[in-house]
C-alpha positions in Angstrom: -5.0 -8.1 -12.1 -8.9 -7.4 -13.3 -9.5 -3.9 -12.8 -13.0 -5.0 -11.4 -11.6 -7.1 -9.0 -9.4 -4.2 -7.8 -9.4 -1.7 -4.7 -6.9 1.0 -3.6 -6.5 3.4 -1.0 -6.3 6.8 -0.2 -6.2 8.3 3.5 -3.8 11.2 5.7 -0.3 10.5 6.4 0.0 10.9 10.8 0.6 14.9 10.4 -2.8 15.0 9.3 -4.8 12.4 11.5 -6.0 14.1 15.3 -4.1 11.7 17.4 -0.8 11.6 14.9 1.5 8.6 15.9 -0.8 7.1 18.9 -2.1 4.3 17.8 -3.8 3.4 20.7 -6.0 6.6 20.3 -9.5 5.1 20.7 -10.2 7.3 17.7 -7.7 5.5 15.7 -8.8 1.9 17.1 -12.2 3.0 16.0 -10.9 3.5 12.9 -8.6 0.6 11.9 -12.1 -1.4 12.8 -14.2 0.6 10.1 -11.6 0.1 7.8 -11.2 -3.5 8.2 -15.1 -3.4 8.1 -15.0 -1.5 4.9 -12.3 -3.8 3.4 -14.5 -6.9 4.5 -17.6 -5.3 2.3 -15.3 -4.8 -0.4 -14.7 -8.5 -0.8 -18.0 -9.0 -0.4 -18.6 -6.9 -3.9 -15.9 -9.4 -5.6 -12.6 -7.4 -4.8 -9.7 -9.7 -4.5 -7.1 -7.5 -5.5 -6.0 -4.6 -3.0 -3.1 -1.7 -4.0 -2.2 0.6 -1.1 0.9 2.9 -1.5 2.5 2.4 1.4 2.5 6.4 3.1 2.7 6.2 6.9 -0.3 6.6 8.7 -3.6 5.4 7.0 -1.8 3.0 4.5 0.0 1.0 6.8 -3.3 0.5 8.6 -4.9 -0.2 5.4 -2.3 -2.5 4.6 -2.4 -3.8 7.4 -6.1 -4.7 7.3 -6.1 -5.9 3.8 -3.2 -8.6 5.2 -5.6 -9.7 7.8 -8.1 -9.9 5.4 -5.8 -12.4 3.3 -5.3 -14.5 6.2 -9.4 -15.0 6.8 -10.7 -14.8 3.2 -9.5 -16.7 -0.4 -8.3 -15.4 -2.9 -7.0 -12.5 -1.7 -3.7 -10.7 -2.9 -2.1 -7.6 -1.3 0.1 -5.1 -3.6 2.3 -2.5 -2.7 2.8 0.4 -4.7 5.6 2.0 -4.3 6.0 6.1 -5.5 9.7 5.8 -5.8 12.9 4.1 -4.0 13.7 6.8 -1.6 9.8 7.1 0.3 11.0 5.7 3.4 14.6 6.8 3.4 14.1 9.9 6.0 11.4 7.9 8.2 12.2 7.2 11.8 14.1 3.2 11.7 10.3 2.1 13.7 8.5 3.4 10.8 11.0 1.9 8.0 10.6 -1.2 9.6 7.3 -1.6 9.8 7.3 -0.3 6.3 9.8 -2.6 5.3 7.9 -5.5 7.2 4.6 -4.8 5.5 5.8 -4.6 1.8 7.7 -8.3 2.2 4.0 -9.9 3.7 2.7 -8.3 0.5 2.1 -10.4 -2.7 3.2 -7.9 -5.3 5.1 -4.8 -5.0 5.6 -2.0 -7.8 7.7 0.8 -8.0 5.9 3.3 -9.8 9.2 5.1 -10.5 13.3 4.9 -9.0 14.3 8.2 -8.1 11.8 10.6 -6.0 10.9 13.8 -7.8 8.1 16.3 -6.9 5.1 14.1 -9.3 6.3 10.7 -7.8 3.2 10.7 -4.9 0.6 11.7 -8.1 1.8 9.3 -10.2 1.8 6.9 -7.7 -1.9 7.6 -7.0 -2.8 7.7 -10.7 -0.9 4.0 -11.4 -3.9 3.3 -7.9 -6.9 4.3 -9.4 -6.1 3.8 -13.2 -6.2 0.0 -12.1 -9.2 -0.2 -9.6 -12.9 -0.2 -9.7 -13.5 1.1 -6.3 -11.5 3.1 -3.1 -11.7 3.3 0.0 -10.8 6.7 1.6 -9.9 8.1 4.9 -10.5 11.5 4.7 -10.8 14.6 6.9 -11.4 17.8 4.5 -8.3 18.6 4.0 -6.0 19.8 0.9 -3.9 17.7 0.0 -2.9 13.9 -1.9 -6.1 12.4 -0.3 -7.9 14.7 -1.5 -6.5 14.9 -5.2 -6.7 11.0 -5.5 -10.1 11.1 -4.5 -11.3 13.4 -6.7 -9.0 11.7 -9.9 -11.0 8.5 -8.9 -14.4 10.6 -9.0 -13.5 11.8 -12.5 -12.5 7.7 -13.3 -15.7 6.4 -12.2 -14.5 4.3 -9.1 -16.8 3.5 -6.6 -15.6 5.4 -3.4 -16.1 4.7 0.5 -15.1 7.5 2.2 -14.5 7.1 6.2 -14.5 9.7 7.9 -11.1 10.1 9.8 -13.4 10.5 13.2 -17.1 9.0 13.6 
């Protein structure tokens, strides 16, 4: 894929979002629209190409968006990228199968690596940015993956959207 035609995704895992697992949070409505509203600007800077890596919470709704975004726009391909084998292996079976679910509507999937090990989440991020031109973050302030992959696309030059996790 052209790098410039790329863009991944950072954002919190549940744990780390205000309303956690409810979905029907009106902050978390309100924010699967910004990001599906973020996503549509995105293609209208030439991105085509979208990675997420698949983490519960933000990525599936990412994910989500960027396959409803396929469905409305050309030309649009939706790539899963995977840290290792095991990511989902300890999720509740609702999670796995919505995991599961969304990686077989996506075009392209890549394992970064088989077997999980303490760097498999970074290198997962890296193999993200390293191929993109621009992300799009959820992000609350907090330590943590988001906030190392944002700052590891900052040193790479992306351009980054940042959403706030609440308006």
């Amino acid at each position: 894929m052209d790098r410039e035609q790329t863009c991944c995704f950072t954002g919190h895992r549940p744990e780390k979002l205000p309303w956690r697992y409810d979905e029907s949070d009106p902050r978390c409505v309100d924010l699967k629209g910004r990001l599906a509203a973020a996503l549509g600007d995105a293609y209208g800077k030439g991105k085509r190409h979208f990675i997420c890596g698949m983490a519960q919470g933000a990525d599936f709704y990412f994910c989500e968006a960027a396959l409803a975004l396929r469905e409305n726009r050309p030309g649009v391909t939706v790539e899963a990228a995977l840290p290792c084998e095991e990511q989902a292996a300890r999720w509740r079976e609702r999670d796995r199968d919505r995991y599961f679910g969304l990686i077989r509507r996506c075009d392209f999937e890549t394992m970064v690596q088989h077997h999980y090990d303490r760097g498999c989440m970074l290198r997962r991020d890296r193999y993200m940015v390293d191929r993109s031109s621009m992300l799009i973050a959820v992000y609350g302030g907090m330590l943590g993956g988001t906030m190392y992959t944002l700052s590891y696309a900052m040193k790479h030059g992306l351009d980054i959207v940042t959403l706030d996790v609440e308006t």
